[in-house]
C-alpha positions as CSV (number, residue, x, y, z in Angstrom):
1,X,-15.6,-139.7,-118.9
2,X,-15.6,-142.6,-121.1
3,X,-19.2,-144.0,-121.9
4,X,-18.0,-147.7,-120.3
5,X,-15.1,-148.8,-118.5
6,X,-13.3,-151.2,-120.2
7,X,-13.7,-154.0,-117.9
8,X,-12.9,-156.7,-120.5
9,X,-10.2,-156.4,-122.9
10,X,-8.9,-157.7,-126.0
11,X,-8.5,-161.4,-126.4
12,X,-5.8,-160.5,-128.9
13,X,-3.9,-157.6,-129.9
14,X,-1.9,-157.2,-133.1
15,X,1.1,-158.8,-132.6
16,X,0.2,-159.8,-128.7
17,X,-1.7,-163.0,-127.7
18,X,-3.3,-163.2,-124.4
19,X,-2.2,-165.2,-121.3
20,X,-3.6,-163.9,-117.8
21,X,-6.0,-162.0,-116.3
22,X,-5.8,-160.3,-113.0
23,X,-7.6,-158.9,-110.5
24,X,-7.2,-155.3,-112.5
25,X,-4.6,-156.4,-115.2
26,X,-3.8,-158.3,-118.4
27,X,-0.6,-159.8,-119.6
28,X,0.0,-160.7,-123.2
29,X,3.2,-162.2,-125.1
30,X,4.3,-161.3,-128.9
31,X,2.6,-164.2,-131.1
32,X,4.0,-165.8,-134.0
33,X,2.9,-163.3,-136.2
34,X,5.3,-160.8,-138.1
35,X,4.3,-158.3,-135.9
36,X,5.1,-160.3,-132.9
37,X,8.3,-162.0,-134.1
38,X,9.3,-158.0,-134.5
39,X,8.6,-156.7,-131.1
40,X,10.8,-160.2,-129.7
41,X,13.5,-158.8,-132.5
42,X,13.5,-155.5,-131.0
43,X,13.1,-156.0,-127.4
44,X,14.0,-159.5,-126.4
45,X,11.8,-161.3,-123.8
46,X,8.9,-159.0,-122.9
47,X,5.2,-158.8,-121.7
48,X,2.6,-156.4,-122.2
49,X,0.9,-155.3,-119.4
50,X,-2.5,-153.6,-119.7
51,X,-4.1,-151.5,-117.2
52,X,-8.3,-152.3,-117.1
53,X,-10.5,-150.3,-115.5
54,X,-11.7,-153.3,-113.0
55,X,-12.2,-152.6,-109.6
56,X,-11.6,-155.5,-106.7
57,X,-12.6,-155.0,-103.0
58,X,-12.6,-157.6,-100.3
59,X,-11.2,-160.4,-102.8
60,X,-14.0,-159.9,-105.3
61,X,-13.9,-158.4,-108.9
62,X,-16.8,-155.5,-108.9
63,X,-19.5,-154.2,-111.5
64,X,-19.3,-151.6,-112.9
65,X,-15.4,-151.2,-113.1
66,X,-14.1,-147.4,-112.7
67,X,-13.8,-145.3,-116.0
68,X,-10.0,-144.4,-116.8
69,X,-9.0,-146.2,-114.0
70,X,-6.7,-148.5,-116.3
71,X,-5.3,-145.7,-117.5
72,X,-4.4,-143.5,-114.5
73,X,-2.4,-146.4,-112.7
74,X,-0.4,-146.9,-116.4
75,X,0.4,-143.4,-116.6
76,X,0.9,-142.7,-112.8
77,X,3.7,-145.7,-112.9
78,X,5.5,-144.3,-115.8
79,X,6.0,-141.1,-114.1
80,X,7.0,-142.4,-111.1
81,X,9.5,-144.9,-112.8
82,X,11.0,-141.6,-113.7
83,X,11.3,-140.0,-110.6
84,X,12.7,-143.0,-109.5
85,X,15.1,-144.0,-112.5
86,X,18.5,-142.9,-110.9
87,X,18.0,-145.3,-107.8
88,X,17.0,-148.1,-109.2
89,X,15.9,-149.3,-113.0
90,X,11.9,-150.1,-113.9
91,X,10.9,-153.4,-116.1
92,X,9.6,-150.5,-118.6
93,X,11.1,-151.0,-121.9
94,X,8.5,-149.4,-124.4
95,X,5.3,-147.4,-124.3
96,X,4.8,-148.1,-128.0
97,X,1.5,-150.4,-127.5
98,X,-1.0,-150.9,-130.2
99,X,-3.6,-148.8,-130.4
100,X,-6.6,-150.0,-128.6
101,X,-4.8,-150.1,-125.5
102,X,-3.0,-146.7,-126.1
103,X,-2.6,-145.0,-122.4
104,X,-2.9,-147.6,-120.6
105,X,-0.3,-150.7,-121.5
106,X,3.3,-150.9,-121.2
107,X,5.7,-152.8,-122.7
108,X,7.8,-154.5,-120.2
109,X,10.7,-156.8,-119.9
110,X,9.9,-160.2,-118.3
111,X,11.9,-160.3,-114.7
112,X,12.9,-163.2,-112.4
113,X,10.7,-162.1,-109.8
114,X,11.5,-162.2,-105.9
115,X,8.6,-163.9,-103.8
116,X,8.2,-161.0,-101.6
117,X,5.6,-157.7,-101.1
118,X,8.0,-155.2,-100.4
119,X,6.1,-153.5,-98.0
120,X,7.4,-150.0,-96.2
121,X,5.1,-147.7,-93.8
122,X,5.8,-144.3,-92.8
123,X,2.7,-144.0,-91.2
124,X,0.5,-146.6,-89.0
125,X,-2.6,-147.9,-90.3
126,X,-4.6,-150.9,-91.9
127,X,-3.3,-154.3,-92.0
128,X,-0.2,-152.7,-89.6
129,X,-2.5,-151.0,-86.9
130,X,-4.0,-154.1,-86.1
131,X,-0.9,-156.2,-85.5
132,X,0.3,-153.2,-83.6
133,X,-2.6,-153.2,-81.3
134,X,-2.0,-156.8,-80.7
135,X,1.6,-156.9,-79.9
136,X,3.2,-153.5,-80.5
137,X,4.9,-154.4,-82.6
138,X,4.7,-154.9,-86.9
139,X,6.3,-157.6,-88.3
140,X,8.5,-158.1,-85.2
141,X,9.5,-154.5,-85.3
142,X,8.9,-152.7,-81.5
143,X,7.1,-149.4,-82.2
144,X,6.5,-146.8,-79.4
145,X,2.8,-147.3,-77.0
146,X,0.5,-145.0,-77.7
147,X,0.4,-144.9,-81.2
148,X,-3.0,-144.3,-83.2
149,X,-5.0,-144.7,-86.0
150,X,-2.9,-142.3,-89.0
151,X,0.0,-141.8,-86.6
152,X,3.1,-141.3,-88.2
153,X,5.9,-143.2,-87.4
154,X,9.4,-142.5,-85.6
155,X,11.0,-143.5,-89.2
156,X,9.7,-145.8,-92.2
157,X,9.5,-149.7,-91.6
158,X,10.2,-152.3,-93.9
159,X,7.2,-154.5,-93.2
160,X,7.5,-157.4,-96.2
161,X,4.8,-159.9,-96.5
162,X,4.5,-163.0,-98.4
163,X,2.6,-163.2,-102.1
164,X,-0.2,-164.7,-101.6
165,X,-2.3,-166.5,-104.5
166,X,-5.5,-165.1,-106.3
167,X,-7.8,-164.4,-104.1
168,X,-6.0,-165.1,-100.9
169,X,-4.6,-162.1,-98.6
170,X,-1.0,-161.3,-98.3
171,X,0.9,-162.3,-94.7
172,X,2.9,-159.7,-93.2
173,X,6.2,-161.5,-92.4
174,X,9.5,-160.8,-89.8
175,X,12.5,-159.6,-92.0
176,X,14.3,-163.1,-90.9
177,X,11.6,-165.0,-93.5
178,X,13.1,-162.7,-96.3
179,X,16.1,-163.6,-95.5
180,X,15.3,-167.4,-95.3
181,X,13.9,-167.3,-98.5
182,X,16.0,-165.1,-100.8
183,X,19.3,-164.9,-98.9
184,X,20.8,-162.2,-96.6
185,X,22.3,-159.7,-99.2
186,X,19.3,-159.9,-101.9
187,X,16.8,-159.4,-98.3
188,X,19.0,-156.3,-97.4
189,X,18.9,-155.1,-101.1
190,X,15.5,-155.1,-101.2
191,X,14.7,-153.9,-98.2
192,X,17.1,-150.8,-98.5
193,X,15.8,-149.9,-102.4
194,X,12.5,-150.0,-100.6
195,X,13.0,-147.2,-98.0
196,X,15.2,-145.6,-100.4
197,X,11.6,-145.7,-103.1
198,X,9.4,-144.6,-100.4
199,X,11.8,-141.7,-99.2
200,X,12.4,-140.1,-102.5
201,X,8.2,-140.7,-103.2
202,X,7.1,-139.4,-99.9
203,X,9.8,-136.3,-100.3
204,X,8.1,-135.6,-103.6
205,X,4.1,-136.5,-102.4
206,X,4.6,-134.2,-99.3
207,X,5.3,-130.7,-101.5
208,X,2.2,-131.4,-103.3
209,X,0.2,-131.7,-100.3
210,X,-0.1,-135.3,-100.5
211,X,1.1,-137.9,-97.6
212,X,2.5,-141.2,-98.7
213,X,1.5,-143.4,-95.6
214,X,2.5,-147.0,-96.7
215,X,3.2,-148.7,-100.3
216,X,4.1,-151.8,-101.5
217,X,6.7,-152.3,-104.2
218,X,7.7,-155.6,-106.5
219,X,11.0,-156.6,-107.6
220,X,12.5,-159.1,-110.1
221,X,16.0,-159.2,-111.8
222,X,16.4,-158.5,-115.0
223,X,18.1,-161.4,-116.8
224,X,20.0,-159.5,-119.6
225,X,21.5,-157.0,-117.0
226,X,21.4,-158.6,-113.4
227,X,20.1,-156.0,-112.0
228,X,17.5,-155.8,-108.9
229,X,14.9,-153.8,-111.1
230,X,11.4,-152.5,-110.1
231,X,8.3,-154.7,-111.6
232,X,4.6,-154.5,-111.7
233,X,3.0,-151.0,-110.9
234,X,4.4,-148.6,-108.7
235,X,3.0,-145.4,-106.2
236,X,-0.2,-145.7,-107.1
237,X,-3.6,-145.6,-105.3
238,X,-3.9,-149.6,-105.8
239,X,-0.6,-150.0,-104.2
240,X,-0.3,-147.3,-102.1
241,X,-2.4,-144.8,-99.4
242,X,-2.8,-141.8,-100.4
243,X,-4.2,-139.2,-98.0
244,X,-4.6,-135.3,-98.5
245,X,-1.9,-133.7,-96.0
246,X,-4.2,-130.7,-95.1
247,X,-6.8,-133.4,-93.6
248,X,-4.6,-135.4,-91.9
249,X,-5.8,-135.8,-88.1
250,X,-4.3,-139.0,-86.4
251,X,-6.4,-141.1,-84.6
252,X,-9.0,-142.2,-87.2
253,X,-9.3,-143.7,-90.5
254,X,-7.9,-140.8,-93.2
255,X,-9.7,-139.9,-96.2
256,X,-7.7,-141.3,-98.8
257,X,-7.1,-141.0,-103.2
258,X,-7.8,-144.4,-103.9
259,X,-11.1,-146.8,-104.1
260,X,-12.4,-146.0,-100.0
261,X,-15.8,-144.8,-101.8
262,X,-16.5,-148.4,-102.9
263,X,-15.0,-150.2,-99.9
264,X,-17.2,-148.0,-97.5
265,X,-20.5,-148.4,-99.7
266,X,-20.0,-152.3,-100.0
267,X,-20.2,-152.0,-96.0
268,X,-23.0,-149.8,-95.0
269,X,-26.7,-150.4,-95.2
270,X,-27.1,-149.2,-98.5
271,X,-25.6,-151.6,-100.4
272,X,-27.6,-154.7,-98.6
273,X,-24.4,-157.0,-99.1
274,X,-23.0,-159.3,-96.2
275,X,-19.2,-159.4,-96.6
276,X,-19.3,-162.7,-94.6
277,X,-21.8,-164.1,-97.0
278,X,-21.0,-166.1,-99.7
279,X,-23.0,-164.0,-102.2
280,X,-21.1,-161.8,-104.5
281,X,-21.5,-158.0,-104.2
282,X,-23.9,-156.1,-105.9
283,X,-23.7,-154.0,-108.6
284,X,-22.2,-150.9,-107.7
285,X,-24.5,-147.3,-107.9
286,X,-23.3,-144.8,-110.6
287,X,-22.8,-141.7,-107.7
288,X,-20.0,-144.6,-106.4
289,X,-18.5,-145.2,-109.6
290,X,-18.1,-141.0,-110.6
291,X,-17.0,-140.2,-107.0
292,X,-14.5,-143.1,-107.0
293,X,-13.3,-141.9,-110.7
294,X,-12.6,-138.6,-109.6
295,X,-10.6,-139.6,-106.8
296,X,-8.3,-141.6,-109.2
297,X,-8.0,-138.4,-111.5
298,X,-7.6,-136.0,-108.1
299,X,-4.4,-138.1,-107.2
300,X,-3.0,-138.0,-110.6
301,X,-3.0,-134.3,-111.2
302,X,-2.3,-133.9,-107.7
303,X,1.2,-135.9,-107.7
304,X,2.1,-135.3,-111.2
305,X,1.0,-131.4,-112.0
306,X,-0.8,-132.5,-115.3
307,X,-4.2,-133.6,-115.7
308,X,-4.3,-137.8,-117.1
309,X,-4.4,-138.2,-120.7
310,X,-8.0,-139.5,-120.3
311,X,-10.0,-141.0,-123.7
């Protein structure tokens, strides 16, 4: 394990100059230096985008972040980008990033992005289990009674939500707002490379004993090619649920590969902190931060057969 997350990155990079922070990640442009005016020459209109090892939960930004988290969500995207390359091209464009973000940055072309989280679930649960218990339905789409907690569903759903701003939550949306916004053909685009995604991910996730239950995907088109291309991260545990398939029992939360250690400690007695409050969560205790860690590693090597390239 590294001796500190790296919560906080560079202000500058060679070459890069910084312009936003996220929740977990950092974009920079090339600068006016040589070195900048070279990665423009060689790859046109691009963006790096660094992976930290920040940890949000319940719309805040957490202390202590989670070490190598940064760069298990960099590496786990560029290997699913390439499972994935054949149905439908990734904004990646270069892994050749300077060194002190080595692992975990990517070098991506900048994509006219579509205001929509493409949202599919194979399997009922969170944000989709509760409109489901109110209505039976998910974003306007009937699903069978008697459907529970982890249940899987008859096929994948395309449940798309609106983007919501920093610090606000995403709203689940009917397909006919899609359409309304982006047009008929680019809503049916997207909403059929999103089933296709999730099919080819939950094909390969299910032979390594892991169930893909629900992710949400981000898509732009590229403006030198056209093209309807995959942005932002992909199939990983801060997009996606991942849950063990030898523990999967319907009918109660599933244990999942992803940051449930910190959500479930923020709640409980332990950690003294009202969620309804307006005080900011407290710091969060080292047993949280290793067991959370691992979890991040577990899905990695898990999915991809190779243990992270971990500093």
């Amino acid at each position: 394990m590294t001796a500190d997350a790296t919560d906080v990155l560079p202000a500058s990079l060679a070459g890069w100059a910084h312009t936003y922070s996220g929740k977990v990640r950092d974009l920079y442009v090339p600068d006016e230096s040589d070195e900048g005016r070279a990665v423009r020459a060689e790859h046109g209109d691009v963006v790096l985008v660094v992976a930290s090892d920040r940890v949000s939960a319940y719309d805040h930004v957490l202390s202590p972040g989670i070490p190598d988290k940064g760069v298990v969500l960099t590496q786990l995207s560029l290997w699913w980008f390439e499972q994935l390359a054949d149905l439908v091209p990734s904004h990646v464009v270069s892994t050749a990033v300077p060194a002190a973000v080595a692992g975990r940055a990517m070098i991506c072309r900048r994509l006219e992005m579509f205001p929509v989280e493409c949202v599919v679930r194979g399997y009922l649960t969170g944000s989709g289990l509760a409109e489901y218990r109110g209505s039976g339905e998910v974003t306007g789409i009937a699903l069978p009674a008697g459907l529970v907690d982890g249940s899987r569903l008859p096929e994948p759903i395309f449940t798309p939500a609106t983007k919501a701003e920093l610090g606000d939550h995403d709203e689940n949306v009917p397909f006919s707002v899609v359409e309304a916004t982006v047009g008929d053909e680019t809503a049916a685009t997207l909403r059929d490379l999103t089933l296709a995604v999730y099919a080819r991910a939950e094909a390969i996730a299910r032979e390594r004993g892991v169930i893909l239950a629900d992710t949400k995907l981000e898509f732009g088109t590229d403006p030198v090619t056209g093209a309807v291309t995959l942005g932002d991260e992909v199939l990983t545990p801060d997009s996606s649920r991942f849950w063990p398939a030898a523990a999967w029992q319907p009918g109660h939360p599933q244990p999942s590969f992803d940051k449930q250690f910190v959500r479930d400690w923020l709640t409980s007695a332990a950690s003294g902190w009202e969620r309804a409050s307006d005080a900011p969560p407290p710091k969060l205790p080292q047993d949280v931060v290793r067991r959370t860690r691992e979890r991040y590693l577990e899905a990695y090597e898990r999915l991809t057969g190779v243990p992270p390239l971990v500093v």
